[in-house]
N, CA and C atoms of all chains as a GROMACS GRO file, in nm:
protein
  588
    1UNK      N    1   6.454  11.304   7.032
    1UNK     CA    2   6.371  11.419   7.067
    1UNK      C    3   6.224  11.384   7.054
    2UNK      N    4   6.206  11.300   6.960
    2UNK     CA    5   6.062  11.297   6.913
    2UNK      C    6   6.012  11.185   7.055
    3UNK      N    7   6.124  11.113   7.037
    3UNK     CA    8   6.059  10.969   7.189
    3UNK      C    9   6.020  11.035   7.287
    4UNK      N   10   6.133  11.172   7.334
    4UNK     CA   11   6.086  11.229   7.446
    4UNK      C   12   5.965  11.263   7.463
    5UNK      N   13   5.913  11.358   7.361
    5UNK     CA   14   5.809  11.454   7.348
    5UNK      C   15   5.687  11.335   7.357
    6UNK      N   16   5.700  11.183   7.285
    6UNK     CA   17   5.602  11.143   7.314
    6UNK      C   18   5.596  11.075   7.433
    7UNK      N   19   5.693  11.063   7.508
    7UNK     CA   20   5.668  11.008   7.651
    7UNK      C   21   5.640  11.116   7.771
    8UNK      N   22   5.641  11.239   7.715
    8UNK     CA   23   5.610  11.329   7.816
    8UNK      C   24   5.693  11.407   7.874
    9UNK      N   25   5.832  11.402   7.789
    9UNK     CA   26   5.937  11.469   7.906
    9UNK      C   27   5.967  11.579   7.889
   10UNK      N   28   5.906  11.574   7.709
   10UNK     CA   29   5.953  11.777   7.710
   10UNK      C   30   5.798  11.837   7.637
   11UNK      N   31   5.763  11.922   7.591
   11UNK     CA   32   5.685  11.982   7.509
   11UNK      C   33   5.553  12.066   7.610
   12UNK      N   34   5.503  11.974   7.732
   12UNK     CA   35   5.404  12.017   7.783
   12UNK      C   36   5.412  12.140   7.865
   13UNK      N   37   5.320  12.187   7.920
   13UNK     CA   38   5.291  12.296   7.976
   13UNK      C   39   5.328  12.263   8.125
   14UNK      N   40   5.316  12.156   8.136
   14UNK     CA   41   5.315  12.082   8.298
   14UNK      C   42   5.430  12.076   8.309
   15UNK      N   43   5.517  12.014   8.222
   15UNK     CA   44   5.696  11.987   8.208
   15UNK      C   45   5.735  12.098   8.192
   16UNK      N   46   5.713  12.251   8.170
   16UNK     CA   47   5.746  12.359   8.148
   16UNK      C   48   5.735  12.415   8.304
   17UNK      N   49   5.647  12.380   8.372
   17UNK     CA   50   5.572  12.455   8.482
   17UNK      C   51   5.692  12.346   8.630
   18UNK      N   52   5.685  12.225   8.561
   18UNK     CA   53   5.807  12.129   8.647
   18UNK      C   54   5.903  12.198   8.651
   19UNK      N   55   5.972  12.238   8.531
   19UNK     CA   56   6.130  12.233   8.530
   19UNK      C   57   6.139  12.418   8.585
   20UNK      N   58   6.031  12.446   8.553
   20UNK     CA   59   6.094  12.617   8.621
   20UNK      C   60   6.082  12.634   8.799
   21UNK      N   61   5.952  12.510   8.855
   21UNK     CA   62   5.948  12.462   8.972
   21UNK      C   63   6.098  12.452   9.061
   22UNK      N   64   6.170  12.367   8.962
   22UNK     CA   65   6.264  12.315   8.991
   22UNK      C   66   6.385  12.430   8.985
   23UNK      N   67   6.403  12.505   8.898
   23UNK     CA   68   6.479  12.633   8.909
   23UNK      C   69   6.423  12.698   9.035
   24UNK      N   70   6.333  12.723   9.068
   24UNK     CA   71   6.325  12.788   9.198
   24UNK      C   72   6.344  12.768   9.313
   25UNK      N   73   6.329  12.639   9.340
   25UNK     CA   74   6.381  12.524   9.459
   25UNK      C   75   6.539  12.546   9.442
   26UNK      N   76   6.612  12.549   9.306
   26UNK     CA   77   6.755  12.551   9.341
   26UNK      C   78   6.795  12.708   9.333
   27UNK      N   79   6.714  12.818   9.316
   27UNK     CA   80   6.745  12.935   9.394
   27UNK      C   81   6.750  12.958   9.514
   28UNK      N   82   6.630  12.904   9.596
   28UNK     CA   83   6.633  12.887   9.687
   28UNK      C   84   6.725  12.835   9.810
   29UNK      N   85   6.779  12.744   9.766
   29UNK     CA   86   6.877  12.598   9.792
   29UNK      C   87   7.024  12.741   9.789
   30UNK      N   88   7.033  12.809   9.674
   30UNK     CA   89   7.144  12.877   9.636
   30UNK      C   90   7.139  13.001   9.743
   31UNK      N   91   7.015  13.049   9.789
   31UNK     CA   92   6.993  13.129   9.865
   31UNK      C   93   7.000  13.134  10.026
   32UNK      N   94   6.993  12.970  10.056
   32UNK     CA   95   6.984  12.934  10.169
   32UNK      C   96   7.123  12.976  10.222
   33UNK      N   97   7.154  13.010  10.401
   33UNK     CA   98   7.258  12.994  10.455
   33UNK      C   99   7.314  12.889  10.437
   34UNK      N  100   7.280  12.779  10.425
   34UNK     CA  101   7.384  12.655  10.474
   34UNK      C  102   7.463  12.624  10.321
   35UNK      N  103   7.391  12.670  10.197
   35UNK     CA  104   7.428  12.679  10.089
   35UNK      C  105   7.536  12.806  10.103
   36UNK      N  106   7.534  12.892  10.133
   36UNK     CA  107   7.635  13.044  10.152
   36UNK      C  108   7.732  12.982  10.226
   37UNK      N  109   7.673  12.923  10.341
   37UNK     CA  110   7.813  12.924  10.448
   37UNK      C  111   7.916  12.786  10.380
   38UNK      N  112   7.839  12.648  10.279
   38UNK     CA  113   7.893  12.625  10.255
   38UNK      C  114   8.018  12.619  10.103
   39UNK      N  115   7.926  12.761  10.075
   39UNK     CA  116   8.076  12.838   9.908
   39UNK      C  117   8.192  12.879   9.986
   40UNK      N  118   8.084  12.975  10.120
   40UNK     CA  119   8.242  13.029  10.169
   40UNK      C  120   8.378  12.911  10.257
   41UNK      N  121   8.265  12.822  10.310
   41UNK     CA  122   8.375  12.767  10.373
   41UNK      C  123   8.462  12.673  10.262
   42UNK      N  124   8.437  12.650  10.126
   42UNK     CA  125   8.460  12.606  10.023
   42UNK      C  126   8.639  12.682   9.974
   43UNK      N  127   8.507  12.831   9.942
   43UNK     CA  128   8.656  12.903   9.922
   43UNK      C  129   8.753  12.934  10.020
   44UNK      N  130   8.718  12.913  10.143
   44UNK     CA  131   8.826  12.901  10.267
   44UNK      C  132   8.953  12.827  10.278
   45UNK      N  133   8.888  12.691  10.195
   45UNK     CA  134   8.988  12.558  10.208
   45UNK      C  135   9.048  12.614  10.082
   46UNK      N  136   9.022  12.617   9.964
   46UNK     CA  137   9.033  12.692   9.851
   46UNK      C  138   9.219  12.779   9.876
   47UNK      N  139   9.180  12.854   9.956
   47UNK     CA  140   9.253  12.960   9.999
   47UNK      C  141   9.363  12.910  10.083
   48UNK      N  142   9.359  12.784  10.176
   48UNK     CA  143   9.455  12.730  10.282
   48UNK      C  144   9.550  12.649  10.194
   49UNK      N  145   9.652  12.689  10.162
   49UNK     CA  146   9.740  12.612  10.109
   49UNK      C  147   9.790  12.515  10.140
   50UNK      N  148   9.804  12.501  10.277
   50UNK     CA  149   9.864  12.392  10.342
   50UNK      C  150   9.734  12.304  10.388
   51UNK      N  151   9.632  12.295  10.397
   51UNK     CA  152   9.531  12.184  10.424
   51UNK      C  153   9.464  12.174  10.318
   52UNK      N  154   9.467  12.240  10.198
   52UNK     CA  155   9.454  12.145  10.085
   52UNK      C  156   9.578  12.046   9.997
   53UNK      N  157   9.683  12.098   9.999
   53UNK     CA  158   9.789  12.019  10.045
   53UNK      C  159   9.795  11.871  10.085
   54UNK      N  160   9.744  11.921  10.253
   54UNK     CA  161   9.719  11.794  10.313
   54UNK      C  162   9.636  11.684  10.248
   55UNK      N  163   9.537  11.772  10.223
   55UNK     CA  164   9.393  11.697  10.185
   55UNK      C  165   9.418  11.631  10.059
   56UNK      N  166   9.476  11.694  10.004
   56UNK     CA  167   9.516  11.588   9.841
   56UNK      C  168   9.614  11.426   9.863
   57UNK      N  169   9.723  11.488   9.961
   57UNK     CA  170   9.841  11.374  10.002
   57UNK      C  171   9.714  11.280  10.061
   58UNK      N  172   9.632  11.308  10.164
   58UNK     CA  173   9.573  11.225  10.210
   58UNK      C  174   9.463  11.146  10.092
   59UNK      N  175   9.396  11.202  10.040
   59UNK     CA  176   9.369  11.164   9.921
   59UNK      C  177   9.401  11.062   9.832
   60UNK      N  178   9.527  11.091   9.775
   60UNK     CA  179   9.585  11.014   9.726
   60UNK      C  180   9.647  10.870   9.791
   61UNK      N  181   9.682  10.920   9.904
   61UNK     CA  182   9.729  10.800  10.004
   61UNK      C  183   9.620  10.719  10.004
   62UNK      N  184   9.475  10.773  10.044
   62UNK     CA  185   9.347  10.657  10.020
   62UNK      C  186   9.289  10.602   9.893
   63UNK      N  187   9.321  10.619   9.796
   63UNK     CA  188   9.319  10.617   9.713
   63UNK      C  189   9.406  10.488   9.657
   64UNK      N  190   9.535  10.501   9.686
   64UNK     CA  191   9.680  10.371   9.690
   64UNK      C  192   9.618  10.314   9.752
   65UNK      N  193   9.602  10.268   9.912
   65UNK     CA  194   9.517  10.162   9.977
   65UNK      C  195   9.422  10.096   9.959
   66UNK      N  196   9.339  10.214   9.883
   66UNK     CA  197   9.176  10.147   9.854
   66UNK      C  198   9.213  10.048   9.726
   67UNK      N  199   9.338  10.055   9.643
   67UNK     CA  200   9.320  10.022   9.518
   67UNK      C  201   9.402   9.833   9.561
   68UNK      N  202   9.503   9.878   9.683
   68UNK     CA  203   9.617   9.805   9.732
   68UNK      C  204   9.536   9.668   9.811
   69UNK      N  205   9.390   9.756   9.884
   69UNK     CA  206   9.336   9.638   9.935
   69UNK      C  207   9.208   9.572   9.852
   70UNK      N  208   9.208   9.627   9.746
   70UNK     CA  209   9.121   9.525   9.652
   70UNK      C  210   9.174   9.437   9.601
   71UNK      N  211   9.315   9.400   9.607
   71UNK     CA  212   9.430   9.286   9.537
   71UNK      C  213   9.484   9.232   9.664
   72UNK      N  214   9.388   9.247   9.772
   72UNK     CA  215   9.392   9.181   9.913
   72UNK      C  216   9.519   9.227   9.977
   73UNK      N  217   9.618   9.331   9.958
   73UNK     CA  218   9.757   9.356  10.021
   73UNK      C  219   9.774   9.481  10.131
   74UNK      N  220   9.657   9.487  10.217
   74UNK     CA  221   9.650   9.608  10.284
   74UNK      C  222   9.791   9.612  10.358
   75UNK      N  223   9.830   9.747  10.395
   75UNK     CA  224   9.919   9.704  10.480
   75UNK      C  225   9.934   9.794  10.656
   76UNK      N  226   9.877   9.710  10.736
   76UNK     CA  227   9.862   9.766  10.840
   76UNK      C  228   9.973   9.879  10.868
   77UNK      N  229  10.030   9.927  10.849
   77UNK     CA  230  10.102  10.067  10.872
   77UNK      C  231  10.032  10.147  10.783
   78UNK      N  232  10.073  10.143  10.668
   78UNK     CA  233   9.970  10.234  10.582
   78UNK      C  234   9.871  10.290  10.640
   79UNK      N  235   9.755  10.162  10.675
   79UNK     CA  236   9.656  10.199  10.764
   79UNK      C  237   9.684  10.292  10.863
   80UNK      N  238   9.753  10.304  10.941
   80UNK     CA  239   9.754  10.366  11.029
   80UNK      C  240   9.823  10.506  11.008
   81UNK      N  241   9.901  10.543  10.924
   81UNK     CA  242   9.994  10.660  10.887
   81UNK      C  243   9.828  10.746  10.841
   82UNK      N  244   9.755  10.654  10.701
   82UNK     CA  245   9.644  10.729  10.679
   82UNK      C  246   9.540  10.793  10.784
   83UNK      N  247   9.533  10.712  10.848
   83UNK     CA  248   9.455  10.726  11.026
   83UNK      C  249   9.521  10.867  11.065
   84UNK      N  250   9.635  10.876  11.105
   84UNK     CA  251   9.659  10.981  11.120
   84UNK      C  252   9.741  11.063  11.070
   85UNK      N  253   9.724  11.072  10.912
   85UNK     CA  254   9.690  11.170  10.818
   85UNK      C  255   9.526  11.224  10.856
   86UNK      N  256   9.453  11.154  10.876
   86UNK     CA  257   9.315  11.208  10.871
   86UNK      C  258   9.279  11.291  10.999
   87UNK      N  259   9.369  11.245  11.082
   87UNK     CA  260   9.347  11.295  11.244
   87UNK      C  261   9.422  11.429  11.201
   88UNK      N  262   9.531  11.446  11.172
   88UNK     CA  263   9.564  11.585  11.133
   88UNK      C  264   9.524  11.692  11.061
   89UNK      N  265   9.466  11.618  10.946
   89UNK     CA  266   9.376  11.705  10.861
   89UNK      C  267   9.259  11.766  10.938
   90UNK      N  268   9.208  11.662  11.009
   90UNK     CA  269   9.051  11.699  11.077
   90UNK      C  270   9.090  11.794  11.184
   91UNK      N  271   9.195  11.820  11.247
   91UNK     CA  272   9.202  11.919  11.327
   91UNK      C  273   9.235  12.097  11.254
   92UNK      N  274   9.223  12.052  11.138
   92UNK     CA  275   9.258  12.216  11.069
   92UNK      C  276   9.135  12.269  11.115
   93UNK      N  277   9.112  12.395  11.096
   93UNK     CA  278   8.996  12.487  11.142
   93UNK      C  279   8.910  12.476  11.010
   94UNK      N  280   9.039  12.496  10.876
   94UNK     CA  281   8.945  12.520  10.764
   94UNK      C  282   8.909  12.403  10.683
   95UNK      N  283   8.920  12.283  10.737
   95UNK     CA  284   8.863  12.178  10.731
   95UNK      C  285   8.771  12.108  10.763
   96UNK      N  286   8.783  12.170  10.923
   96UNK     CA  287   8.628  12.142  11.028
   96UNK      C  288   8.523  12.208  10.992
   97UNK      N  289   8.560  12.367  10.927
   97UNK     CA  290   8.432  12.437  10.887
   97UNK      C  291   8.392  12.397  10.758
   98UNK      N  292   8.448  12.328  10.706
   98UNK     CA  293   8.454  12.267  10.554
   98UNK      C  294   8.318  12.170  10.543
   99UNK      N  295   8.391  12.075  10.663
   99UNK     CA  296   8.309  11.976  10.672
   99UNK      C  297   8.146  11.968  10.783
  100UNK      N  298   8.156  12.040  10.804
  100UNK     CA  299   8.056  12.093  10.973
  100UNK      C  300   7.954  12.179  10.818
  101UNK      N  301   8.008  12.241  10.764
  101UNK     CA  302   7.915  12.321  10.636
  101UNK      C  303   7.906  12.236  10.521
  102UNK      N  304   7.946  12.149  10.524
  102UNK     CA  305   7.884  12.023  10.389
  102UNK      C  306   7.781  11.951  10.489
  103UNK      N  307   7.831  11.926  10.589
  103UNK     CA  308   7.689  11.829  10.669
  103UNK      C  309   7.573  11.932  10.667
  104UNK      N  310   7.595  11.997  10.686
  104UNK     CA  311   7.440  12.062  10.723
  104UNK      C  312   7.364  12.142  10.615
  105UNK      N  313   7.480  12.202  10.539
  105UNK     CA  314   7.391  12.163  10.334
  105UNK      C  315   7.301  12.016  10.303
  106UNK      N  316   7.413  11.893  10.344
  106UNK     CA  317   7.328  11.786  10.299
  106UNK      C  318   7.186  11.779  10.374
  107UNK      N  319   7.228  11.805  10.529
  107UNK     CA  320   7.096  11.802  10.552
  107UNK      C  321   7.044  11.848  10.508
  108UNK      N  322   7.010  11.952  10.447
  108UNK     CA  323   6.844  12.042  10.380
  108UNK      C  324   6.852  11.954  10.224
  109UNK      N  325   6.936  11.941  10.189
  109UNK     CA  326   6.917  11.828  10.062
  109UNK      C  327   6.846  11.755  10.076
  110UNK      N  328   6.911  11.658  10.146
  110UNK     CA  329   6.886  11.526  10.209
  110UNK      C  330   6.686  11.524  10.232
  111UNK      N  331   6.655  11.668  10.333
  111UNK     CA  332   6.522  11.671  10.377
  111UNK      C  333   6.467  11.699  10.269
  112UNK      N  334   6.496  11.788  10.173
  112UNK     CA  335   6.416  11.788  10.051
  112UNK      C  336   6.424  11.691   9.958
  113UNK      N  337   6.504  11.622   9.966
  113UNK     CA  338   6.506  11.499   9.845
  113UNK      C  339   6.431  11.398   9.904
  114UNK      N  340   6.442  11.367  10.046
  114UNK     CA  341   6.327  11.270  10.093
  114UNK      C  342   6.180  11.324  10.115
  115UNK      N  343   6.156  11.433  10.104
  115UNK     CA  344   5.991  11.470  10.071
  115UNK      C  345   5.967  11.458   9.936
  116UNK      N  346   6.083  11.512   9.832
  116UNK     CA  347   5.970  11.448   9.710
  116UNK      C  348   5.990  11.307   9.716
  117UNK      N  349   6.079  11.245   9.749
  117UNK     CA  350   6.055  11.085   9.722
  117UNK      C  351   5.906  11.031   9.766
  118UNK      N  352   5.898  11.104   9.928
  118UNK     CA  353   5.806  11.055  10.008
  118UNK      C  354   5.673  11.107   9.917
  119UNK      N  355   5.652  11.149   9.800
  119UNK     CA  356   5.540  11.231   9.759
  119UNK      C  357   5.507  11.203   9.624
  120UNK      N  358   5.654  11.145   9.581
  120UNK     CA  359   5.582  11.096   9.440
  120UNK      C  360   5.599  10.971   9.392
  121UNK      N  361   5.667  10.881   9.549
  121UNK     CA  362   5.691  10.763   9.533
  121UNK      C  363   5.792  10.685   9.482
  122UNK      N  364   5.888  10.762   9.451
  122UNK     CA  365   6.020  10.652   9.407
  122UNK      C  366   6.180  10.739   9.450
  123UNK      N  367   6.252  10.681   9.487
  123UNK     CA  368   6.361  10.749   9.535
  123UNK      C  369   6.451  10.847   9.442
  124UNK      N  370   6.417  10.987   9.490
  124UNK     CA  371   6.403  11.087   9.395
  124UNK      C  372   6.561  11.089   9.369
  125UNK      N  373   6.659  11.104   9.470
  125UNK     CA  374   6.782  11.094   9.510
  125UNK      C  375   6.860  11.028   9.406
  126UNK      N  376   6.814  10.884   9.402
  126UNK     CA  377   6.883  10.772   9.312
  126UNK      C  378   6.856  10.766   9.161
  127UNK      N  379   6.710  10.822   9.187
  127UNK     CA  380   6.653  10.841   9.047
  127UNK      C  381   6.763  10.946   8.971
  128UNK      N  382   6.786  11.024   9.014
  128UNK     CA  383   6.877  11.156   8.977
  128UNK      C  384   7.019  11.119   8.982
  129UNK      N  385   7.052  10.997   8.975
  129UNK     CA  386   7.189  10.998   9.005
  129UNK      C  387   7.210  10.951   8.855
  130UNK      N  388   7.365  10.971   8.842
  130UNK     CA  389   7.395  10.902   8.672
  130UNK      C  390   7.382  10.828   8.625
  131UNK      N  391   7.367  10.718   8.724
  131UNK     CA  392   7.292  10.538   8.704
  131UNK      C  393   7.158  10.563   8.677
  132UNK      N  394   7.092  10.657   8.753
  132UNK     CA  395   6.948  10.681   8.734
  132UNK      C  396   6.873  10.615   8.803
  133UNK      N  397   6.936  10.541   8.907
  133UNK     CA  398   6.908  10.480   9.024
  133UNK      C  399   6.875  10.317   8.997
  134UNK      N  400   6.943  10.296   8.903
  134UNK     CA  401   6.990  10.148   8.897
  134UNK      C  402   7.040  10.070   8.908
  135UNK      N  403   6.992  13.704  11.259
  135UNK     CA  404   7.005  13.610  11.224
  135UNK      C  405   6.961  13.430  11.220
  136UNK      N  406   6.879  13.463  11.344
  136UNK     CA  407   6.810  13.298  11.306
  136UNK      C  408   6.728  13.290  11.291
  137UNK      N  409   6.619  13.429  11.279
  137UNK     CA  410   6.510  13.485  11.214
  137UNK      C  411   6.540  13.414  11.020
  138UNK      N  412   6.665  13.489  10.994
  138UNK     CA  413   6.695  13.487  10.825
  138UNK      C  414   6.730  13.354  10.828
  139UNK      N  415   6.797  13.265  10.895
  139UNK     CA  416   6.817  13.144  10.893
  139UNK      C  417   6.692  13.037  10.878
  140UNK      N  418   6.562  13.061  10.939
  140UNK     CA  419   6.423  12.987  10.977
  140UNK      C  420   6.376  13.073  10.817
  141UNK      N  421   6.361  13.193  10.776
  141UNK     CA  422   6.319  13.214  10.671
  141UNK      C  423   6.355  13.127  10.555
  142UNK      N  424   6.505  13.154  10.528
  142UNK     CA  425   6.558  13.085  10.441
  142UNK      C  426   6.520  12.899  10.414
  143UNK      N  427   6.488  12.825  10.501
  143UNK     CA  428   6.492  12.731  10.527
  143UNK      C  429   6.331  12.751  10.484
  144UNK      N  430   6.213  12.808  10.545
  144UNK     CA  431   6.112  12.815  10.520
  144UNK      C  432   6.090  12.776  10.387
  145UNK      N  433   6.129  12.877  10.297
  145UNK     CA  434   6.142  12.897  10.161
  145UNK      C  435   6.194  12.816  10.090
  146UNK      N  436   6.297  12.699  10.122
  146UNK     CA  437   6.338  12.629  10.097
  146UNK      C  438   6.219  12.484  10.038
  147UNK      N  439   6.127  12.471  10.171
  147UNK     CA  440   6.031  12.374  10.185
  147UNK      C  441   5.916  12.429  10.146
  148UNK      N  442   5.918  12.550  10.115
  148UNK     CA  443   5.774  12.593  10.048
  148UNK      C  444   5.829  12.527   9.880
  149UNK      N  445   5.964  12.612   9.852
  149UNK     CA  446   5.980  12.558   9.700
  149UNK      C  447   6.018  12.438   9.661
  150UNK      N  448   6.010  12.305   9.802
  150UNK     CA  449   6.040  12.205   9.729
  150UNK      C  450   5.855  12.147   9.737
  151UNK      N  451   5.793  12.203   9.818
  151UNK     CA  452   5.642  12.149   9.795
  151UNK      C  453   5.588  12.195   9.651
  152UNK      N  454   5.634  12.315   9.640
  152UNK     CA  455   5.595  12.349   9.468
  152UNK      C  456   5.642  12.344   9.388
  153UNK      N  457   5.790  12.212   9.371
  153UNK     CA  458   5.823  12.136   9.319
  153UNK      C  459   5.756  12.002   9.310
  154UNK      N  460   5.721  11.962   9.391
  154UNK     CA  461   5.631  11.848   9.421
  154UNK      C  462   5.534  11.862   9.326
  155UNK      N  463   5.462  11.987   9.380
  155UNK     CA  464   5.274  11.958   9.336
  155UNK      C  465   5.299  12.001   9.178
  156UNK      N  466   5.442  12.037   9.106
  156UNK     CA  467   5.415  12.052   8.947
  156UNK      C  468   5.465  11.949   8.882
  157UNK      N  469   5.577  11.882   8.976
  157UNK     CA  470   5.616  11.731   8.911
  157UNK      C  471   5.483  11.622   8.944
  158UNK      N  472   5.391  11.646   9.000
  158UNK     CA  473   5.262  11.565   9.024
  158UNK      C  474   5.202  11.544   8.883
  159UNK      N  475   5.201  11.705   8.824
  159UNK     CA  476   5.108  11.704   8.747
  159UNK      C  477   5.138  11.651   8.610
  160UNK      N  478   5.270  11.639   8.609
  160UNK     CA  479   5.356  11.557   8.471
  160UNK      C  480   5.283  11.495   8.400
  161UNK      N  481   5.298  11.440   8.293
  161UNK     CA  482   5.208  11.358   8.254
  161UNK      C  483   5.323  11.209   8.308
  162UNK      N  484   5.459  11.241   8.315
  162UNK     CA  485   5.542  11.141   8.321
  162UNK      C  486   5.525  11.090   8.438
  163UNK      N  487   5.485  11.185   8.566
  163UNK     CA  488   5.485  11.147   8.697
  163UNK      C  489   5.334  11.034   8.734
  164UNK      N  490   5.246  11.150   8.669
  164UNK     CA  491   5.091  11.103   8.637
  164UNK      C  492   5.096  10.906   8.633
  165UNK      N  493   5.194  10.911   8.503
  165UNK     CA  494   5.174  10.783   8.393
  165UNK      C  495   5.254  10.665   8.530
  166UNK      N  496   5.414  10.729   8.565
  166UNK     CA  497   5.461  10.637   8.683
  166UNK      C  498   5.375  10.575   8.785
  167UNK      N  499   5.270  10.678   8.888
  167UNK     CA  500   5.220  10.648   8.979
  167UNK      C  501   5.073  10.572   8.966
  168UNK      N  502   5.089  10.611   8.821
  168UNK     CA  503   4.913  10.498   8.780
  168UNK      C  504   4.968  10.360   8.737
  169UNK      N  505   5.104  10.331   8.732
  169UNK     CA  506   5.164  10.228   8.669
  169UNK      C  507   5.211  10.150   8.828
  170UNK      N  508   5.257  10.232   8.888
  170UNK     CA  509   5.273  10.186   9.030
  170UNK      C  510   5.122  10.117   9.119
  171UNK      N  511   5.041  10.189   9.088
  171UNK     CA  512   4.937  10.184   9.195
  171UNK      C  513   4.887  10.030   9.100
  172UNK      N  514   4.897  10.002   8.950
  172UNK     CA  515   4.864   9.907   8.911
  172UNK      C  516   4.901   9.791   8.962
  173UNK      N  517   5.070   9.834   8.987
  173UNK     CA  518   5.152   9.707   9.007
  173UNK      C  519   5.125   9.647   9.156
  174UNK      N  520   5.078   9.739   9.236
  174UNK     CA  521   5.016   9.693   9.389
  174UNK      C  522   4.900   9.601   9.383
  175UNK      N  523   4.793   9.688   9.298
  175UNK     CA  524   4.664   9.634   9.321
  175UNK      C  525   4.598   9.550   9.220
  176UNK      N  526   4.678   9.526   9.108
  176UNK     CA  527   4.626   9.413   8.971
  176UNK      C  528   4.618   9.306   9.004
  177UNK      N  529   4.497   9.223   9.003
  177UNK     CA  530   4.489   9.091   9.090
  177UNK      C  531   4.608   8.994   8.945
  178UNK      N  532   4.610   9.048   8.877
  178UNK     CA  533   4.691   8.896   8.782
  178UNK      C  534   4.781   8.950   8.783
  179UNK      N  535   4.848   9.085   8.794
  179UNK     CA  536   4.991   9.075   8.830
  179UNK      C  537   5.026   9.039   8.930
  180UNK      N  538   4.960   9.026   9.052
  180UNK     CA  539   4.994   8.997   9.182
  180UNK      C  540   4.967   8.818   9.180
  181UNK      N  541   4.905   8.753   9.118
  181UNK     CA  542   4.936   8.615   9.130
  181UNK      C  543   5.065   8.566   9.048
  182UNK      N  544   5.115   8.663   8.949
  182UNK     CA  545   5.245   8.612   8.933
  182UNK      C  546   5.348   8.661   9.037
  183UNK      N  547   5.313   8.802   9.094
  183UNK     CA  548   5.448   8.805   9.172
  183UNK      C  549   5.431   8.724   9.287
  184UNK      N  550   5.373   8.708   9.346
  184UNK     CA  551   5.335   8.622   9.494
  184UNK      C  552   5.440   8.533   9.484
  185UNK      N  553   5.439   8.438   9.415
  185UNK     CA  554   5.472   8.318   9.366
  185UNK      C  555   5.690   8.372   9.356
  186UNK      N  556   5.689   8.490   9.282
  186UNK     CA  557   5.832   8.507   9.273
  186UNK      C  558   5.850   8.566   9.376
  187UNK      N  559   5.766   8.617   9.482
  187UNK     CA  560   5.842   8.688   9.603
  187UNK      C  561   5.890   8.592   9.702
  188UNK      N  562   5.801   8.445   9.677
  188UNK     CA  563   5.801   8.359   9.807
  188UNK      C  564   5.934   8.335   9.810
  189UNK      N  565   5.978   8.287   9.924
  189UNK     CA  566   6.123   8.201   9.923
  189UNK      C  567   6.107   8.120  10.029
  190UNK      N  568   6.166   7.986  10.017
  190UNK     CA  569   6.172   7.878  10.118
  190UNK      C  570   6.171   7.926  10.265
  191UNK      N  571   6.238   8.054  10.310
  191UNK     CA  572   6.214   8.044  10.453
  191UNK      C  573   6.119   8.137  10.476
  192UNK      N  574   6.037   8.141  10.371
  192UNK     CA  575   5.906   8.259  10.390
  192UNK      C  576   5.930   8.395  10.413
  193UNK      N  577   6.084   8.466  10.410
  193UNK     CA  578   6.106   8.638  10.376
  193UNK      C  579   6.075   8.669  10.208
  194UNK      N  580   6.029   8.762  10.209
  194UNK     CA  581   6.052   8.881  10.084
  194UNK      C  582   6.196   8.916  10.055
  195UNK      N  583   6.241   8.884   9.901
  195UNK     CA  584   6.328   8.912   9.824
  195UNK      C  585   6.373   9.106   9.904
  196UNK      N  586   6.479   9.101   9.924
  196UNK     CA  587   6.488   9.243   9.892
  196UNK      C  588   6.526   9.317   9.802
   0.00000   0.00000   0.00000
């Protein structure tokens, strides 16, 4: 606590005036349509029993492969059953809106995380990630 | 509705600019970008990196 305070990360008026900055940007973010459309289309899939279903088998199936071809043993059928496992999944409705409403959340992420990068100089994105962008 | 849609979005980029201009004022952000601007323009840090950026076919390390 004390390292923090002397490196600047908590105690000041400026770091007080940051972090409530930052609560308002993610009201905002929470307020936005593409944020709404993407809870509801969230709880949509949520709600489809059978294409989350899907979505787990498929899941898991990539999951076996991904692990199957790091010990070099892919096996071209697999491949392809998963292929279209994914072709089936992607034709659900409440999958397409699933995913059609995560893309276009990220986009406004995406645009706001690359203006502060672009503004305070270091990749805000990575910086924020659990590695901390290392 | 694409009135509330352009609002929403508005508001979005107003509050990430005034996210910006209060993480500016950090002292942490402050201390990074004066530490950065050092590492560009310090003539004796820059004669050691020169030297570690070079590489035999003359690209920059990425």
């Amino acid at each position: 606590m004390e390292a923090s305070k002397e490196h600047g990360l908590t105690g000041s008026p400026e770091v007080a005036a940051a972090m409530e900055a930052a609560r308002a940007l993610g009201r905002a973010l929470g307020e936005s349509a593409q944020f709404k459309r993407f809870e509801a289309a969230h709880d949509a899939l949520q709600a489809d029993t059978e294409a989350r279903q899907k979505l787990n088998e498929f899941l898991s199936h990539r999951q076996e492969l991904s692990m199957e071809s790091m010990f070099g043993s892919t096996d071209q059928a697999a491949l392809e059953k998963l292929e279209q496992e994914w072709q089936s999944l992607s034709a659900m409705p409440s999958i397409i809106s699933y995913l059609h409403a995560q893309e276009d959340l990220l986009a406004v992420l995406r645009e706001a995380a690359a203006r502060i990068s672009q503004q305070i100089g270091l990749d805000y994105g990575a910086a924020c990630s659990p590695s901390g962008g290392r | 509705m694409e009135n509330n849609h352009a609002d929403n979005l508005a508001t979005v980029q107003q509050r990430t600019d005034e996210f910006i201009e209060a993480l500016l004022a950090t002292p942490a952000i402050r201390r990074f970008r004066e530490a950065a601007r050092q590492f560009e323009t310090d003539r004796h840090l820059l004669a050691v990196r020169r030297p570690l950026e070079e590489r035999p076919n003359g690209k920059q390390p990425r």
